[in-house]
PyMOL Python script that loads the backbone (N, CA, C, O; Angstrom):
from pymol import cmd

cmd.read_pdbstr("""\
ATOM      1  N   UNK A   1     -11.527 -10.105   7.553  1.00  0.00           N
ATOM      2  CA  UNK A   1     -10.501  -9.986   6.556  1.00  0.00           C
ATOM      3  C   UNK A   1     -10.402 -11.337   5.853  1.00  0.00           C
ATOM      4  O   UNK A   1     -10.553 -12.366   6.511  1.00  0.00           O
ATOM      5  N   UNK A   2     -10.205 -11.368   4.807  1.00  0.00           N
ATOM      6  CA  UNK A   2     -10.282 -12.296   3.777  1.00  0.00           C
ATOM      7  C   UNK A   2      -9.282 -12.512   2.533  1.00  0.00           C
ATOM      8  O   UNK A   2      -9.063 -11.579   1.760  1.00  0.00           O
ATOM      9  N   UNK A   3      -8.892 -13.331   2.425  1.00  0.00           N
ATOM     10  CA  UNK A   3      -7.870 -13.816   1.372  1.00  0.00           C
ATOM     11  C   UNK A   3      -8.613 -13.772   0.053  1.00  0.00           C
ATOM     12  O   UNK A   3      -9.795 -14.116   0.075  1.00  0.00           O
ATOM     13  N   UNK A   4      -7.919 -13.288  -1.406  1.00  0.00           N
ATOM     14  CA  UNK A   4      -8.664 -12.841  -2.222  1.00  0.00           C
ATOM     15  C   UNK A   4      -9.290 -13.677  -2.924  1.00  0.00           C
ATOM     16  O   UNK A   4      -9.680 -13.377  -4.053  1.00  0.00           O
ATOM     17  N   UNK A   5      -9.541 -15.114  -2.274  1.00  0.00           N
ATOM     18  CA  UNK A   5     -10.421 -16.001  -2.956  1.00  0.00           C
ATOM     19  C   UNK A   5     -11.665 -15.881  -2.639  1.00  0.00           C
ATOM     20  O   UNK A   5     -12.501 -16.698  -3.024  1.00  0.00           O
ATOM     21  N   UNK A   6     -12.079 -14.427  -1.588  1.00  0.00           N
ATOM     22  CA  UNK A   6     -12.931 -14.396  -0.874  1.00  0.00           C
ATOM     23  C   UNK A   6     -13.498 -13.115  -1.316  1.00  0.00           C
ATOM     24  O   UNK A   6     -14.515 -12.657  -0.795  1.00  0.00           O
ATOM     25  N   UNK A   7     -12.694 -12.370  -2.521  1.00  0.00           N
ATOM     26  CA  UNK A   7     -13.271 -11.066  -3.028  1.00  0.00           C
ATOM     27  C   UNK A   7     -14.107 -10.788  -3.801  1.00  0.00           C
ATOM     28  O   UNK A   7     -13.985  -9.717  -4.394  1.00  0.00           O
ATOM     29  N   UNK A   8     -15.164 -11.574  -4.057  1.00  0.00           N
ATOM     30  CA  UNK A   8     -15.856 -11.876  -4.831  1.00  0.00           C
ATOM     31  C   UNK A   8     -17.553 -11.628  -4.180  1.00  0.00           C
ATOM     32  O   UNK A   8     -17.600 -11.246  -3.010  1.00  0.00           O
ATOM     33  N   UNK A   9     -18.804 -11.825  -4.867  1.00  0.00           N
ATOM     34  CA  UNK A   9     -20.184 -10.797  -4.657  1.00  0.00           C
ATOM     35  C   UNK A   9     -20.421 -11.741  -3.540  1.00  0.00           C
ATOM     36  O   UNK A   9     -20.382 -11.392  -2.360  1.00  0.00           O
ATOM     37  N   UNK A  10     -20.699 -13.099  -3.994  1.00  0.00           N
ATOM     38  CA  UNK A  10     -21.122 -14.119  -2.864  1.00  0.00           C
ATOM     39  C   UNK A  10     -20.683 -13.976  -1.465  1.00  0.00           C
ATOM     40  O   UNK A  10     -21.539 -14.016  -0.582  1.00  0.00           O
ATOM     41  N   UNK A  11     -19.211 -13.784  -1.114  1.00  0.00           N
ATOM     42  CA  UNK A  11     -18.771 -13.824  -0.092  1.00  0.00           C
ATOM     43  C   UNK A  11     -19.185 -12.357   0.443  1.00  0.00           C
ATOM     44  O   UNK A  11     -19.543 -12.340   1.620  1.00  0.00           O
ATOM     45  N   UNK A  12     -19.190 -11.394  -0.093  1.00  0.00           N
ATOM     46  CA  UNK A  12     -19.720 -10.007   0.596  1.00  0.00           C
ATOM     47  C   UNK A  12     -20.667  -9.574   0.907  1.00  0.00           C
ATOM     48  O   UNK A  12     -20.882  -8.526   1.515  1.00  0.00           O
ATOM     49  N   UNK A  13     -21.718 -10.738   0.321  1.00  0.00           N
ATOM     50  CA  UNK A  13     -23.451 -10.676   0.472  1.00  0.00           C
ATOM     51  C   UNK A  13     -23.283 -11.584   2.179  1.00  0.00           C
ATOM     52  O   UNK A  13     -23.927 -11.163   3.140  1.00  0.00           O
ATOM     53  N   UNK A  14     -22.641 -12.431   2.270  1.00  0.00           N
ATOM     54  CA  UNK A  14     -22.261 -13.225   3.496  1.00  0.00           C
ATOM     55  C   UNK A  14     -22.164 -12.485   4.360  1.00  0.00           C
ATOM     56  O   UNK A  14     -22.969 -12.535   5.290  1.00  0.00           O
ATOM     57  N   UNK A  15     -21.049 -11.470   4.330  1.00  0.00           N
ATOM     58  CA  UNK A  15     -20.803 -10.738   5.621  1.00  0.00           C
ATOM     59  C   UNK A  15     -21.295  -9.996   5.810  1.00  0.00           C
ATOM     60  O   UNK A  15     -21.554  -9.679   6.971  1.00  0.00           O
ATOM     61  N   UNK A  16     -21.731  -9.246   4.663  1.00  0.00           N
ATOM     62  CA  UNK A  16     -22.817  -7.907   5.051  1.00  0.00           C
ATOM     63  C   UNK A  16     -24.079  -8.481   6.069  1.00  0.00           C
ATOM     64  O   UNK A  16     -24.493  -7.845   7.038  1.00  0.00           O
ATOM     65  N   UNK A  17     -24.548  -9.694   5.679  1.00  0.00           N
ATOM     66  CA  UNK A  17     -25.965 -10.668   6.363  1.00  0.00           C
ATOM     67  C   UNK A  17     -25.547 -10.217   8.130  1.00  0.00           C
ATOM     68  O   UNK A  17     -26.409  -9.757   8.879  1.00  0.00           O
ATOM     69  N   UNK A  18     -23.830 -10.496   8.654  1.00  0.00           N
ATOM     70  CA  UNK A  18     -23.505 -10.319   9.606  1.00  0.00           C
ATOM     71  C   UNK A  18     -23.750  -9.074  10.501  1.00  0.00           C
ATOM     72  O   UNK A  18     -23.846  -9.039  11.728  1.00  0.00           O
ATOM     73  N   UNK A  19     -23.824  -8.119   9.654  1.00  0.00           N
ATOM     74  CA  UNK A  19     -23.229  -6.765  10.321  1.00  0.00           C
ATOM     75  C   UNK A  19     -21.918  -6.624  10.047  1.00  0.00           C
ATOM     76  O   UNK A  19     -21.466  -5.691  10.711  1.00  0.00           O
ATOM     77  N   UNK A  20     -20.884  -7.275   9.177  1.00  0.00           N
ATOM     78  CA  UNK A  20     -19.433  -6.738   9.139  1.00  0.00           C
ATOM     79  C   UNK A  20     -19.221  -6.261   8.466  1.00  0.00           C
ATOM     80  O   UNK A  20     -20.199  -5.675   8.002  1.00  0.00           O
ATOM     81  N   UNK A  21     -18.172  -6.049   7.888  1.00  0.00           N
ATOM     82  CA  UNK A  21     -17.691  -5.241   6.706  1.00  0.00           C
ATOM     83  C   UNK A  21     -16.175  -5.988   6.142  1.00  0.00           C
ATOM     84  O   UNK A  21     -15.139  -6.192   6.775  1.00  0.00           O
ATOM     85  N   UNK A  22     -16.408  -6.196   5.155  1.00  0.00           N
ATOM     86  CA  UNK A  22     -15.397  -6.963   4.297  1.00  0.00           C
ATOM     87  C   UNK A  22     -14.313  -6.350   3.883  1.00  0.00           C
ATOM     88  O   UNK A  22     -14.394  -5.493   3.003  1.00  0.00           O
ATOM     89  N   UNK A  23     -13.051  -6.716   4.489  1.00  0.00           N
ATOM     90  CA  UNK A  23     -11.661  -6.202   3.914  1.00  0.00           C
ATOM     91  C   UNK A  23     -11.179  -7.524   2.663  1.00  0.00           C
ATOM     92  O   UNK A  23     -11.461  -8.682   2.973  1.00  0.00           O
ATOM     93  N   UNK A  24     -10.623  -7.327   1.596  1.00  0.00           N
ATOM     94  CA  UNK A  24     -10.320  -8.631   0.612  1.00  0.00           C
ATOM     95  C   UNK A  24      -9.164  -7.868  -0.372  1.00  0.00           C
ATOM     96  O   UNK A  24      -8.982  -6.713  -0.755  1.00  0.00           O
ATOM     97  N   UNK A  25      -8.631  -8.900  -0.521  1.00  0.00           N
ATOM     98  CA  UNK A  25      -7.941  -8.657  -1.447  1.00  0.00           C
ATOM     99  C   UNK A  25      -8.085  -8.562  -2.810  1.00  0.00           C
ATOM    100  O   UNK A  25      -8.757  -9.509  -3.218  1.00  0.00           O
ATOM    101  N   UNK A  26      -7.601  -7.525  -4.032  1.00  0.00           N
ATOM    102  CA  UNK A  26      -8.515  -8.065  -5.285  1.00  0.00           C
ATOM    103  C   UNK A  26      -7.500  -8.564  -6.051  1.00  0.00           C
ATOM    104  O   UNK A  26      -6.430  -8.379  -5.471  1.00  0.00           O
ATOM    105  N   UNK A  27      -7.349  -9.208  -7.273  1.00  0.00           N
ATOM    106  CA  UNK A  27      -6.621  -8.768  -8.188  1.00  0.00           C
ATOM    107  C   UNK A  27      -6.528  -7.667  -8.802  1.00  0.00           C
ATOM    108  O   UNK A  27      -7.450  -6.880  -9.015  1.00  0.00           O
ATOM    109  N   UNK A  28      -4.720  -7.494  -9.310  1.00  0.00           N
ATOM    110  CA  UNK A  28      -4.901  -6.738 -10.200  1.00  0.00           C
ATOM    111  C   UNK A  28      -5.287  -6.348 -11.233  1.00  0.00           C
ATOM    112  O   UNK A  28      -4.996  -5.183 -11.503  1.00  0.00           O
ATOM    113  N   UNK A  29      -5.957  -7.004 -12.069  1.00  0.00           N
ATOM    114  CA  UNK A  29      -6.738  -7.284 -13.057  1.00  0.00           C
ATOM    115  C   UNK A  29      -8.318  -6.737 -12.769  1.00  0.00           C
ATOM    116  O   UNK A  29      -9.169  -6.618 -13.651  1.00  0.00           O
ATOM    117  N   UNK A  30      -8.410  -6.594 -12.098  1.00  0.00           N
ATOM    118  CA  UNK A  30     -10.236  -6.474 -10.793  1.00  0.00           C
ATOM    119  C   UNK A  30     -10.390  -5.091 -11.775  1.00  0.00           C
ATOM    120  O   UNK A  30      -9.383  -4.399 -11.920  1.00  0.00           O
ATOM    121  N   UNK A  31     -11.345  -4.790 -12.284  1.00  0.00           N
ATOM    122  CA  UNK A  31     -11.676  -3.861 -13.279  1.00  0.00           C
ATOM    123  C   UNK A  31     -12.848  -2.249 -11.938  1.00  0.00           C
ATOM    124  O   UNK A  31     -14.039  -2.024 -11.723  1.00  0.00           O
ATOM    125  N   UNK A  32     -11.961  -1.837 -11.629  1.00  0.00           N
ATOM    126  CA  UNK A  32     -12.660  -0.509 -10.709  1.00  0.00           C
ATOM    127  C   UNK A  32     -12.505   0.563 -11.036  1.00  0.00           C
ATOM    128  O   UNK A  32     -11.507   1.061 -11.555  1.00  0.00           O
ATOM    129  N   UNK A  33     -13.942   1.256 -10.638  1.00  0.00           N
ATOM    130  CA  UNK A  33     -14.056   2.142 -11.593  1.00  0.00           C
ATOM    131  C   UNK A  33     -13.979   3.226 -10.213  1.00  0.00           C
ATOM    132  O   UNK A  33     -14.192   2.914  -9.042  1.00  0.00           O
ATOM    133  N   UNK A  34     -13.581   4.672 -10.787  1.00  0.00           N
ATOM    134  CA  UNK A  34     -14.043   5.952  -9.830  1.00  0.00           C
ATOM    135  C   UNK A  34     -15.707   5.806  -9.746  1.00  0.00           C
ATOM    136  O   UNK A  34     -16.494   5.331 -10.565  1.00  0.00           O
ATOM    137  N   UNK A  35     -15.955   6.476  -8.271  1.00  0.00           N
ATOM    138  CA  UNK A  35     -17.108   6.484  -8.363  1.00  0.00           C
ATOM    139  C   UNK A  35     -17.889   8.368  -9.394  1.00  0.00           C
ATOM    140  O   UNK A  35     -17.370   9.484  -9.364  1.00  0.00           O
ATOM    141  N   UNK A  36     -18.713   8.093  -9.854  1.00  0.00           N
ATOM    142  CA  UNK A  36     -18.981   9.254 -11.628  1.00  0.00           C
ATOM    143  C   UNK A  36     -19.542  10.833 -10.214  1.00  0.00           C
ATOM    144  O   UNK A  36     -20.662  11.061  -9.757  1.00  0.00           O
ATOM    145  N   UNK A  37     -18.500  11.409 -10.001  1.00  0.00           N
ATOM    146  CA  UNK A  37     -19.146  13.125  -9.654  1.00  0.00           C
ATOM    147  C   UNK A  37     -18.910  13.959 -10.767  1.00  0.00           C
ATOM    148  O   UNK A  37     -18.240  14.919 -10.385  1.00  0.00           O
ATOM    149  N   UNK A  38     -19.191  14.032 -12.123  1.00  0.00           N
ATOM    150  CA  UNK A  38     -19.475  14.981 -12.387  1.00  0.00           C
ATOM    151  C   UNK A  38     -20.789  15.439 -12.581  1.00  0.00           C
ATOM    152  O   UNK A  38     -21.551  14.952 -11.746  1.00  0.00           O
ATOM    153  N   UNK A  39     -21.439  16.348 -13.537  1.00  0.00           N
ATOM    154  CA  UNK A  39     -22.488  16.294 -13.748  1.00  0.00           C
ATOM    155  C   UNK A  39     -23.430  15.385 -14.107  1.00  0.00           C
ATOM    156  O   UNK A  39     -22.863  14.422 -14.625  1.00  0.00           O
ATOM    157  N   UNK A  40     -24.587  15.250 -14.071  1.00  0.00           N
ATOM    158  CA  UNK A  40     -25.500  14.120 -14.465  1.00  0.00           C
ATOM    159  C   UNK A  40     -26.382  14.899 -15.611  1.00  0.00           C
ATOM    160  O   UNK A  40     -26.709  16.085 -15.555  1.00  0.00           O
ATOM    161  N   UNK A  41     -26.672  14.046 -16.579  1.00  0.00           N
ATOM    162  CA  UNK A  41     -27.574  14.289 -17.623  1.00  0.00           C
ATOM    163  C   UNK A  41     -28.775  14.476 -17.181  1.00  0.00           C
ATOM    164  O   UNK A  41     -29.191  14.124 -16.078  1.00  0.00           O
ATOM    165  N   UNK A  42     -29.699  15.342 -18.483  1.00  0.00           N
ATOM    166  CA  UNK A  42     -30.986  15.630 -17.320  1.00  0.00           C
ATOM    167  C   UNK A  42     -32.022  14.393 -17.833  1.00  0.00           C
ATOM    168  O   UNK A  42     -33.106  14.248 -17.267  1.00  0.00           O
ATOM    169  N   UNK A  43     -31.690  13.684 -18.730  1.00  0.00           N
ATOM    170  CA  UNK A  43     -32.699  12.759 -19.450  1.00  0.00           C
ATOM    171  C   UNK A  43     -31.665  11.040 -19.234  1.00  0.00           C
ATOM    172  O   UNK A  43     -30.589  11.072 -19.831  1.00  0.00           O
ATOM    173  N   UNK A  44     -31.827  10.318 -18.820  1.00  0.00           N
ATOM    174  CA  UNK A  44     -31.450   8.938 -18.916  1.00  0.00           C
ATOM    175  C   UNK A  44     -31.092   8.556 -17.458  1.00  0.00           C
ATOM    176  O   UNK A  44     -31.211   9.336 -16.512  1.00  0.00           O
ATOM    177  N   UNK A  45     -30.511   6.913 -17.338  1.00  0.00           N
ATOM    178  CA  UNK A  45     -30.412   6.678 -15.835  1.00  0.00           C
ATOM    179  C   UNK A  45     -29.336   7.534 -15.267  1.00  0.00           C
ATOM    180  O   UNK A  45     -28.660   8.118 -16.114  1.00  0.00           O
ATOM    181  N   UNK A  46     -29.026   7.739 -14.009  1.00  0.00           N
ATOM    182  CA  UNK A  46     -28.351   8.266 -12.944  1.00  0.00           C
ATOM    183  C   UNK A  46     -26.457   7.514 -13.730  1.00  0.00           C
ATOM    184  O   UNK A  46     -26.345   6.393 -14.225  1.00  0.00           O
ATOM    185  N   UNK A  47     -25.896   8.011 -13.663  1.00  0.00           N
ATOM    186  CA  UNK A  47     -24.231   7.569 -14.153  1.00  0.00           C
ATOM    187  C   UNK A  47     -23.818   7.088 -12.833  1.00  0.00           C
ATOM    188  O   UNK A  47     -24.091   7.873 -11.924  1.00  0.00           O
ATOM    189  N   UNK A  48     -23.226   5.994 -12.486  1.00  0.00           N
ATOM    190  CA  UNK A  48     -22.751   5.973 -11.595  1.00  0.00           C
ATOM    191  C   UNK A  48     -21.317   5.401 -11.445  1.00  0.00           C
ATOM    192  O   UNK A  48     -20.901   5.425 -10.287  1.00  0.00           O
ATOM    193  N   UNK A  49     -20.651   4.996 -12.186  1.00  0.00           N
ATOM    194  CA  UNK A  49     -19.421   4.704 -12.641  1.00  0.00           C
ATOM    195  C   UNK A  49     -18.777   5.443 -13.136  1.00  0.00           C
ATOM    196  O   UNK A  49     -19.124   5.500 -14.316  1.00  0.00           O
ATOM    197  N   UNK A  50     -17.760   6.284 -12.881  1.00  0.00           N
ATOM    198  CA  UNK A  50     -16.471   7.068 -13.444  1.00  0.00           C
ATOM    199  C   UNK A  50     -16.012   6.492 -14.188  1.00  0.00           C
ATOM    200  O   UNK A  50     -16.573   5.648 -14.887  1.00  0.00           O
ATOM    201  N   UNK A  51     -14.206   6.996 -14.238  1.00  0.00           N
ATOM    202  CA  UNK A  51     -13.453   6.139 -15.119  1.00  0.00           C
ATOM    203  C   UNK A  51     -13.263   5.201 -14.631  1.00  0.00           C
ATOM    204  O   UNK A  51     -13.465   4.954 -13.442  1.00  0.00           O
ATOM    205  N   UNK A  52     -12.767   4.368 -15.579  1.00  0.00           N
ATOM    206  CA  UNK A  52     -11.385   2.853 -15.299  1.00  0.00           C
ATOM    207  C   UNK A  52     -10.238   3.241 -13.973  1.00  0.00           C
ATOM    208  O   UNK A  52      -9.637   4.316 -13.970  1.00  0.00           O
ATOM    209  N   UNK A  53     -10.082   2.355 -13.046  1.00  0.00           N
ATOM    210  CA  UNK A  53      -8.813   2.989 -12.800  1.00  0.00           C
ATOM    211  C   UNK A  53      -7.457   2.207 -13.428  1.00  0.00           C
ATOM    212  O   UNK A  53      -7.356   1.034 -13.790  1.00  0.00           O
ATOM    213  N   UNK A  54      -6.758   2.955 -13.426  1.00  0.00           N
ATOM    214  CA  UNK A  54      -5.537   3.137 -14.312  1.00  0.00           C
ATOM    215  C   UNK A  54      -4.412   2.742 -12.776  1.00  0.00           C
ATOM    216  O   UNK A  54      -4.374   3.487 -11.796  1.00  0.00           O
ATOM    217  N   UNK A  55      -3.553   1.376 -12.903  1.00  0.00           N
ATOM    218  CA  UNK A  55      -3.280   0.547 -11.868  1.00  0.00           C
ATOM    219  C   UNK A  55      -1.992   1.492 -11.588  1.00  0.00           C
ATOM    220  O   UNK A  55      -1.687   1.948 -10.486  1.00  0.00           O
ATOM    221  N   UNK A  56      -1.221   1.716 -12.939  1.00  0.00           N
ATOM    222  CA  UNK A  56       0.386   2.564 -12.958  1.00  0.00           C
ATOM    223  C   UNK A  56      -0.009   3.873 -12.710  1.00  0.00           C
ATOM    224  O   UNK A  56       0.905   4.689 -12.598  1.00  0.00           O
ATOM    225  N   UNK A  57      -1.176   4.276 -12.594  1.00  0.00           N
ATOM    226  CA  UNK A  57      -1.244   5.679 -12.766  1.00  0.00           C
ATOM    227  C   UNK A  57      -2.212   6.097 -11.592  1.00  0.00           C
ATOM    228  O   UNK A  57      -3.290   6.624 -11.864  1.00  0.00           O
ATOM    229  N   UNK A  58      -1.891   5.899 -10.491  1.00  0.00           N
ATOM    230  CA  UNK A  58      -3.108   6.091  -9.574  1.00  0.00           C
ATOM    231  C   UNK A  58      -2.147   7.294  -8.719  1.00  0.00           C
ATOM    232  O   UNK A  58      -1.034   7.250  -8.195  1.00  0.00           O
ATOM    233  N   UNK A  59      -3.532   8.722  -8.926  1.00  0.00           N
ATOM    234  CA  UNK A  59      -2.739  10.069  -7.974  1.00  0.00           C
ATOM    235  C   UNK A  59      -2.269   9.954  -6.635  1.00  0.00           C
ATOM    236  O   UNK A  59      -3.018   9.378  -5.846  1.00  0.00           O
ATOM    237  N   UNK A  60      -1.095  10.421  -6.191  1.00  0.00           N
ATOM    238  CA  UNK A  60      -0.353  10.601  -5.030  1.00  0.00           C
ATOM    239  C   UNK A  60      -1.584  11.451  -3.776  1.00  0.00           C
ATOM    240  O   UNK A  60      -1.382  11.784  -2.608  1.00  0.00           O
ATOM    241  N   UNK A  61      -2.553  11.551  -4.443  1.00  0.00           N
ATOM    242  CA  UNK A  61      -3.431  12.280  -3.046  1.00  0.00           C
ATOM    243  C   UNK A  61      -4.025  11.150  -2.646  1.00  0.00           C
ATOM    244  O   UNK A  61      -4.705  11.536  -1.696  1.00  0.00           O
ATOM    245  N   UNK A  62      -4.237   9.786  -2.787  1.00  0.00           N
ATOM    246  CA  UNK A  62      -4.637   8.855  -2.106  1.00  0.00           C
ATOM    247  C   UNK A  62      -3.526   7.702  -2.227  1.00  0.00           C
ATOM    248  O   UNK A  62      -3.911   6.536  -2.311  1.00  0.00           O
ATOM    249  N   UNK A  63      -1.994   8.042  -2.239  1.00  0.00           N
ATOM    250  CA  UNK A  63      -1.116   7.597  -1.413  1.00  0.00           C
ATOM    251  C   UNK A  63      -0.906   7.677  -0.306  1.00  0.00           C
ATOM    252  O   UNK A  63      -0.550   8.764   0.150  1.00  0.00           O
ATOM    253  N   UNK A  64      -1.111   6.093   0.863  1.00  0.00           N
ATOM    254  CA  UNK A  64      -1.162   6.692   2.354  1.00  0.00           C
ATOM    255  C   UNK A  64       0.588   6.238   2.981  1.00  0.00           C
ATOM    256  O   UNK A  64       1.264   6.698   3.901  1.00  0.00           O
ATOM    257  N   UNK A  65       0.799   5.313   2.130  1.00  0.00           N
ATOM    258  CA  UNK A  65       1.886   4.652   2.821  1.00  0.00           C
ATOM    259  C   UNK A  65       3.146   4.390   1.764  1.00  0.00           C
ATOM    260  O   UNK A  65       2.834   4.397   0.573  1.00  0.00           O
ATOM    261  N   UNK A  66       4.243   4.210   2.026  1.00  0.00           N
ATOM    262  CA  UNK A  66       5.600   3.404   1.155  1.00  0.00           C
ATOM    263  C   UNK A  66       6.188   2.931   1.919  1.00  0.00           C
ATOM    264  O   UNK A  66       6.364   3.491   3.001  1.00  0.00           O
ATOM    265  N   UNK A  67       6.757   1.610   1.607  1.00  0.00           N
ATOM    266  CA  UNK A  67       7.643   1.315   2.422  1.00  0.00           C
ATOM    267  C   UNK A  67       8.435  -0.074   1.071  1.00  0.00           C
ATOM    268  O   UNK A  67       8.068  -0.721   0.090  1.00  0.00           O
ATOM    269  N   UNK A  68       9.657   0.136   1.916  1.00  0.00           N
ATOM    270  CA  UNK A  68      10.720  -0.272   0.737  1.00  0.00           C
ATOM    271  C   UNK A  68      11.539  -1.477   1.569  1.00  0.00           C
ATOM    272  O   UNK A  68      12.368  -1.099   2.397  1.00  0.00           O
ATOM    273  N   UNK A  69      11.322  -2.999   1.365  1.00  0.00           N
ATOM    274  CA  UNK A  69      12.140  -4.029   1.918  1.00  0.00           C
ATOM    275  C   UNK A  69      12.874  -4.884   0.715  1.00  0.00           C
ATOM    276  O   UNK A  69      12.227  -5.238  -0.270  1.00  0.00           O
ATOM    277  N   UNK A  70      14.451  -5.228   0.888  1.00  0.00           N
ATOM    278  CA  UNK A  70      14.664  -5.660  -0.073  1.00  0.00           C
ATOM    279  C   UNK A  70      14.582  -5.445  -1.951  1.00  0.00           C
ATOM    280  O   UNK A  70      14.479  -6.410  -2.708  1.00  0.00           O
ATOM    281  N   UNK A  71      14.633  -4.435  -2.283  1.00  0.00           N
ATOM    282  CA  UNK A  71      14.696  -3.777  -3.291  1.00  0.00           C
ATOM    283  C   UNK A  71      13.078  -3.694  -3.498  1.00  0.00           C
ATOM    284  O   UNK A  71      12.884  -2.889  -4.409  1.00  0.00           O
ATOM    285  N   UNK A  72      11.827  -4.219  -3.004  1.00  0.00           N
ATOM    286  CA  UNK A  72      10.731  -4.139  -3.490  1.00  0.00           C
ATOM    287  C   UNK A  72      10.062  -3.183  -2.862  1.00  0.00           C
ATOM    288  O   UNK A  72      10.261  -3.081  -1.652  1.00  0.00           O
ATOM    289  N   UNK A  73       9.100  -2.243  -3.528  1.00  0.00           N
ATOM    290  CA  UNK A  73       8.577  -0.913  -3.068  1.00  0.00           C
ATOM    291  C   UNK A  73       6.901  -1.912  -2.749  1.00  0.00           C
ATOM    292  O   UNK A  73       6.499  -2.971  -3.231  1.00  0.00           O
ATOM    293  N   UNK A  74       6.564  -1.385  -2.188  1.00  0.00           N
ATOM    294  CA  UNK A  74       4.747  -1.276  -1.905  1.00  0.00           C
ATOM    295  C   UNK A  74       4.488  -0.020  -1.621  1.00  0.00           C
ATOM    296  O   UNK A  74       5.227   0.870  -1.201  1.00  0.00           O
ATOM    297  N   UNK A  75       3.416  -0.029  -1.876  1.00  0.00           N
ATOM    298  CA  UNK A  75       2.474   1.466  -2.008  1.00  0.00           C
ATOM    299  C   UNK A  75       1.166   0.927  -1.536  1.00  0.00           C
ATOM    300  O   UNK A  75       0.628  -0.094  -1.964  1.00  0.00           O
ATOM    301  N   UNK A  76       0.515   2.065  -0.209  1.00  0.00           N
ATOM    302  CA  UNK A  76      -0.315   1.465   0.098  1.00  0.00           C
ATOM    303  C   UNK A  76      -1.310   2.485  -0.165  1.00  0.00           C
ATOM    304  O   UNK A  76      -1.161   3.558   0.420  1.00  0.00           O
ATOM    305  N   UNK A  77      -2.414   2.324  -1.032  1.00  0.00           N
ATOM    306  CA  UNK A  77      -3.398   3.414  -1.370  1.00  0.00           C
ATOM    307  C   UNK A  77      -4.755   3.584  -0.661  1.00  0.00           C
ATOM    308  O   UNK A  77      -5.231   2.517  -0.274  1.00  0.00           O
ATOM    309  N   UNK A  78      -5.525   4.749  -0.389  1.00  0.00           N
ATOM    310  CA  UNK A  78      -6.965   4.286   0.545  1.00  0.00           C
ATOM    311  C   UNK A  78      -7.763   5.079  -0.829  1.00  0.00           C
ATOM    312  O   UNK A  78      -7.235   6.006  -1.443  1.00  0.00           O
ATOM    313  N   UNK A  79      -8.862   4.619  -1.093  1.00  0.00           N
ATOM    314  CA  UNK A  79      -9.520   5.264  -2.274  1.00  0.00           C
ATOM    315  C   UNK A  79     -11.030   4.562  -2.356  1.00  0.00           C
ATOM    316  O   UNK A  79     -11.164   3.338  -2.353  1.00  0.00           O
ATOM    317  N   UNK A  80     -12.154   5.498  -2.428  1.00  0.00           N
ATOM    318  CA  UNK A  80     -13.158   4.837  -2.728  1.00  0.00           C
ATOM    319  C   UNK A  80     -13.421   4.519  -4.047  1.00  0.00           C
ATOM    320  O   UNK A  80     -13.898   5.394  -4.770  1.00  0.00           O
ATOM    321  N   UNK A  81     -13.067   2.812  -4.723  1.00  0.00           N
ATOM    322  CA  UNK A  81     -13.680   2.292  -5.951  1.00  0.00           C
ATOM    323  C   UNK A  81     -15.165   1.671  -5.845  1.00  0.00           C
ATOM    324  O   UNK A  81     -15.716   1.250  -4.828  1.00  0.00           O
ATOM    325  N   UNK A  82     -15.618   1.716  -7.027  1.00  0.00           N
ATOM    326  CA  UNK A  82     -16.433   0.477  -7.099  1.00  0.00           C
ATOM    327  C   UNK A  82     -16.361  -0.772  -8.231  1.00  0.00           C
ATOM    328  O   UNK A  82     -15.415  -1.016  -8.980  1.00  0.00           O
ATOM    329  N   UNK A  83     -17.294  -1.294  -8.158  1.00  0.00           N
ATOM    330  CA  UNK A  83     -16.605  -2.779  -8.955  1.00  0.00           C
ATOM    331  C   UNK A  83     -18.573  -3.129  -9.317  1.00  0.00           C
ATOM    332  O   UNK A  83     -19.533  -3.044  -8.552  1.00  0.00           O
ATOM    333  N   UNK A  84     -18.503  -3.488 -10.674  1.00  0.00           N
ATOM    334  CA  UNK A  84     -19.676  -3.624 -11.693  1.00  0.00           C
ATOM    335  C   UNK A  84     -20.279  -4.991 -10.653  1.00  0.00           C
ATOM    336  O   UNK A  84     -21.296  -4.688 -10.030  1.00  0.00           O
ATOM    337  N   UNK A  85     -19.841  -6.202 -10.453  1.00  0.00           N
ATOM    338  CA  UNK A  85     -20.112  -7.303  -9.937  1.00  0.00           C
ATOM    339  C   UNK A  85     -20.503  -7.365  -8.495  1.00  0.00           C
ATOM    340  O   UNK A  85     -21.451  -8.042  -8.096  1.00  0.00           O
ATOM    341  N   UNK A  86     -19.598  -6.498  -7.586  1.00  0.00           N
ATOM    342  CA  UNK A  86     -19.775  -6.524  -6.353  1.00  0.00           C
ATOM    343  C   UNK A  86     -20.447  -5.528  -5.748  1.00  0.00           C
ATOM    344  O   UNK A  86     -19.942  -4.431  -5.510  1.00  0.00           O
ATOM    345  N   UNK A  87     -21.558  -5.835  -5.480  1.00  0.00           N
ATOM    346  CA  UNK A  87     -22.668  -4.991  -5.136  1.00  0.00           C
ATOM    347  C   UNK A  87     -22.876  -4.255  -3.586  1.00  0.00           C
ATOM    348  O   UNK A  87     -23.507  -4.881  -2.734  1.00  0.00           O
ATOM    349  N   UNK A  88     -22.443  -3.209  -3.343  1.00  0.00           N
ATOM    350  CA  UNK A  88     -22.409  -3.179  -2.437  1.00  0.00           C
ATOM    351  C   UNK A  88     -23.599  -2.179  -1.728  1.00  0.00           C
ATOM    352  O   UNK A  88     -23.325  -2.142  -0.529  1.00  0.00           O
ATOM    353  N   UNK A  89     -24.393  -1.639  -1.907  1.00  0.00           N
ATOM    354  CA  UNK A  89     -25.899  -1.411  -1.022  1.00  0.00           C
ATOM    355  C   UNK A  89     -26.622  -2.347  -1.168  1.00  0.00           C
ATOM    356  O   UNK A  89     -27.725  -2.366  -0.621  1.00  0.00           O
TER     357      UNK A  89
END
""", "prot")
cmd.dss("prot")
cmd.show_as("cartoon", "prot")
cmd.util.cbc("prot")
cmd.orient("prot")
């Protein structure tokens, strides 16, 4: 687990070398995309990027958690993204 100065390609090429698997924090700003299931074209490369995700607008079926301290809400989401930079196979 890693602090999000650590969410970045370099550091995940590191741990993968290990055998681990990288938990990090991103920003919100971190540009992730759905991973693309719909159809595929029959002529050009493979699509593999969905949409944008949309930070205010993310569906309640991969809401796992809420919890409310002090007037501030968190929402804790589980969802497979991917990210253009961070390469992960």
């Amino acid at each position: 687990m890693f602090d999000g100065e650590f969410g970045y390609n370099g550091a995940l090429q590191m741990v993968k070398q290990t055998g681990l698997q990288l938990i990090s924090k991103l920003q919100k700003n971190s540009a992730l995309y759905y991973p693309f299931k719909d159809e595929q074209k029959t002529k050009g490369a493979t699509r593999v990027y969905g949409n944008k995700i949309e930070y205010d607008n993310i569906d309640d079926v991969y809401l796992k958690d809420t919890n409310t301290k002090d007037n501030i809400i968190t929402k804790i989401y589980q969802i497979e993204m991917l990210h253009k930079k961070l390469q992960i196979n």
